[in-house]
C-alpha positions as CSV (number, residue, x, y, z in Angstrom):
1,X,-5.3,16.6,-4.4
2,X,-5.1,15.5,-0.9
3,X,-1.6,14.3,0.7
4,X,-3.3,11.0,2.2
5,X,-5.2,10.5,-1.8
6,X,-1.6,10.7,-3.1
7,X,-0.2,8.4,-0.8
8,X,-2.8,5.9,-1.5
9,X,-2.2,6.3,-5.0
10,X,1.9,5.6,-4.9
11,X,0.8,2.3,-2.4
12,X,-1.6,1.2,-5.5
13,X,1.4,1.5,-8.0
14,X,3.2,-0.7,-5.7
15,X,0.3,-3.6,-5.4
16,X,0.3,-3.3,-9.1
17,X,4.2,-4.2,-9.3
18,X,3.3,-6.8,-6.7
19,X,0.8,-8.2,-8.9
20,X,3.1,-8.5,-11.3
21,X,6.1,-10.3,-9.7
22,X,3.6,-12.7,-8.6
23,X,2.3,-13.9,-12.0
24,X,6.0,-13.5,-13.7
25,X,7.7,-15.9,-11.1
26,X,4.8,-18.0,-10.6
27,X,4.3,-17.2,-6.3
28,X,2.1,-19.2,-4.5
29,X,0.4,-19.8,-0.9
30,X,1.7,-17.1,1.7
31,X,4.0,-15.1,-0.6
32,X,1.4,-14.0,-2.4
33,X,-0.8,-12.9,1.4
34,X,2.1,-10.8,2.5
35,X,2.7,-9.2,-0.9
36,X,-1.2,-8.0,-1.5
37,X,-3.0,-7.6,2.0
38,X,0.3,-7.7,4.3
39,X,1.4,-4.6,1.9
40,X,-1.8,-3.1,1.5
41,X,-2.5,-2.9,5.5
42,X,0.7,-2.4,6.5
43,X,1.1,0.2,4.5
44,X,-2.2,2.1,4.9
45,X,-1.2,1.6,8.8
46,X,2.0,3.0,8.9
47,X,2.6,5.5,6.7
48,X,-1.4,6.7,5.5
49,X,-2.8,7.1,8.9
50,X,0.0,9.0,10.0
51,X,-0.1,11.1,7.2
52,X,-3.8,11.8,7.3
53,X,-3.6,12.8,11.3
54,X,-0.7,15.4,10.4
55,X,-3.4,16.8,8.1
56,X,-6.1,16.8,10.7
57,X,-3.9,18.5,13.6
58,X,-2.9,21.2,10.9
59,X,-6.1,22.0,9.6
């Protein structure tokens, strides 16, 4: 399995632990934007990307 598919995978885990703060304590309005889409493109931005040119420049 790639490095960049793995990543992707732990990030998913997270949004799913978001998720779930968000229906247990009831989140509303921008809380809820930064902790699906502000996680989900911060982190494909900052640490996938990264990760996936490492693997181009090696291969």
């Amino acid at each position: 399995m790639k490095k960049t598919t793995k990543l992707r995978l732990v990030g998913g885990v997270v949004l799913l632990f978001n998720l779930w703060l968000i229906g247990r304590y009831n989140l509303e309005g921008i809380p809820i934007l930064l902790l699906t889409f502000g996680f989900a493109a911060g982190y494909e931005y900052l640490v996938v990307r990264p990760a996936s040119r490492t693997t181009e420049k090696s291969e």
